[in-house]
N, C-alpha and C positions, 0 to 999 in steps of 0.2 A: 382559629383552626386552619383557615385557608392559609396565612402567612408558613405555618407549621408544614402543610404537606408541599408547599412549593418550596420551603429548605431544604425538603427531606428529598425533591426530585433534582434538585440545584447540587444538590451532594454525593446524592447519585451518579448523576452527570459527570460530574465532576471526577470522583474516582475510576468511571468507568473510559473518560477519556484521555486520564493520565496513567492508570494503571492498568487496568484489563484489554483496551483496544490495543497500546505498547508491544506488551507482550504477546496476544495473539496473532500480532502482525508478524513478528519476528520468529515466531514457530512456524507461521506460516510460510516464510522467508526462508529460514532454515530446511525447512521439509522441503521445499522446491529446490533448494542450492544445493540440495543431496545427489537429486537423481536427473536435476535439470542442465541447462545454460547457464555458463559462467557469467553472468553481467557483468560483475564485478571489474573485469578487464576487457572488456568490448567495447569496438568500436560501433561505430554507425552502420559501416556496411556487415558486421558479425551480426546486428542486431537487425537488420532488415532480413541478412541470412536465414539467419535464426529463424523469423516469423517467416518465412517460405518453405523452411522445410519441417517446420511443425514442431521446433524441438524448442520453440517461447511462445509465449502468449500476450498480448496487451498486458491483463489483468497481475500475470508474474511477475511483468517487468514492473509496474506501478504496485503494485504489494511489496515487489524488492526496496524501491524508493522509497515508500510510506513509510519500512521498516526502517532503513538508513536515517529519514529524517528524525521521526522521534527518538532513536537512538544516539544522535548525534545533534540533533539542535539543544538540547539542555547545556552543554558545552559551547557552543558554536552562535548559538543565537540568530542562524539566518535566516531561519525559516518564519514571515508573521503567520499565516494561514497557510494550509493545503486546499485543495480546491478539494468540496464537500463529492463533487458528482466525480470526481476522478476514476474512482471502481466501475463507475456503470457506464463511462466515454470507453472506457478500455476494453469492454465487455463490448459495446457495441461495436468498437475497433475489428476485436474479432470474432464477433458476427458477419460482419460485413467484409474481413479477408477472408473469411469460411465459404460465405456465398460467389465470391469471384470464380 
């Protein structure tokens, strides 16, 4: 029975990291690239812009990427791992430009 409900959280897992997190990310990604900062075409200094005058966030621009990578590493193969705490460094990114 124990074998049985850790396939069943393994599979879980599994769909929700290939299918559901995917596309979440990328409506997420979408719905910011509507009314946001173009990343898409920015440089270093647009994106440091950006984050000064309030029109990016840490969390955007790494939700943008996260989207980019699972969309484009099935093809591309370059990604082995994404760093697990990437959302919450970002988040405290901008905390920590919010409190300056």
């Amino acid at each position: 029975m124990h074998c049985l409900k850790m396939a069943t959280a393994i599979l879980a897992f599994s769909l929700f990291s290939h299918l559901l997190l995917p596309t979440l990310l990328a409506i997420s990604a979408q719905s910011n690239a509507i009314h946001a900062f173009p990343i898409r075409e920015a440089t270093i200094k647009d994106l440091q812009l950006a984050f000064k005058q309030n029109k990016l966030t840490s969390r955007q621009l790494v939700e943008f990427y996260l989207g980019e990578i699972h969309r484009l590493n099935p093809l591309l193969h370059g990604v082995i791992e994404v760093n697990p705490d990437a959302l919450s460094q970002a988040d405290k990114a901008d905390y920590e430009r919010k409190v300056k």
